[in-house]
C-alpha positions, -999 to +999 in steps of 0.1 A: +631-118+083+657-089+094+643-083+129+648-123+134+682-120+121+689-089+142+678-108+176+690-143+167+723-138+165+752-160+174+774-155+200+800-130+194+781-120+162+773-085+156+763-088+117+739-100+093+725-102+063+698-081+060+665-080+037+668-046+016+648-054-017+626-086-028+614-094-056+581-117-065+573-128-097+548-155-115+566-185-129+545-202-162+552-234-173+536-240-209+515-208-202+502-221-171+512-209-138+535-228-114+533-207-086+546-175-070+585-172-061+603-145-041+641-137-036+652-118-012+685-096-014+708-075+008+707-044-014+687-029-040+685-042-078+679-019-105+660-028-139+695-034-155+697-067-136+663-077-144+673-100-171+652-134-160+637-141-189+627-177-189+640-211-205+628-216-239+638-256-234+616-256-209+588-234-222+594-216-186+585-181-183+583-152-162+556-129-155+544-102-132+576-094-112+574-065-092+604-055-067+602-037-034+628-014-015+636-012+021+629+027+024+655+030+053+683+007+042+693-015+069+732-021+071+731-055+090+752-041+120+736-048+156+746-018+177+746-031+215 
């Protein structure tokens, strides 16, 4: 995703929004899987922000999220 964001730019563009940290988790409906989600994000997230719990009106919950770190960070600047 960043390397096609690098080399698709726009004309006149010289940022974008880079892929830092994802995360990928298992969303249960009723306590039966739905499927598997990612998000991707610009910087890292610590466990402070991992506050998804679920939606008890739903009977939504979510399960096995891991999250993964760019080890370089990328800034989203193309140098020419």
């Amino acid at each position: 995703m960043t390397q096609y964001d690098a080399t698709h730019l726009s004309p006149g563009q010289t940022e974008y929004v880079p892929c830092n940290f994802f995360n990928v988790w298992i969303i249960l409906k009723n306590g039966a899987p739905q499927g598997q989600i990612c998000s991707f994000y610009s910087k890292p997230w610590g466990i402070e922000q991992a506050t998804n719990y679920g939606d008890s009106v739903n009977h939504v919950t979510i399960t096995e999220s891991f999250g993964y770190t760019l080890t370089q960070q990328d800034s989203g600047v193309v140098a020419y």
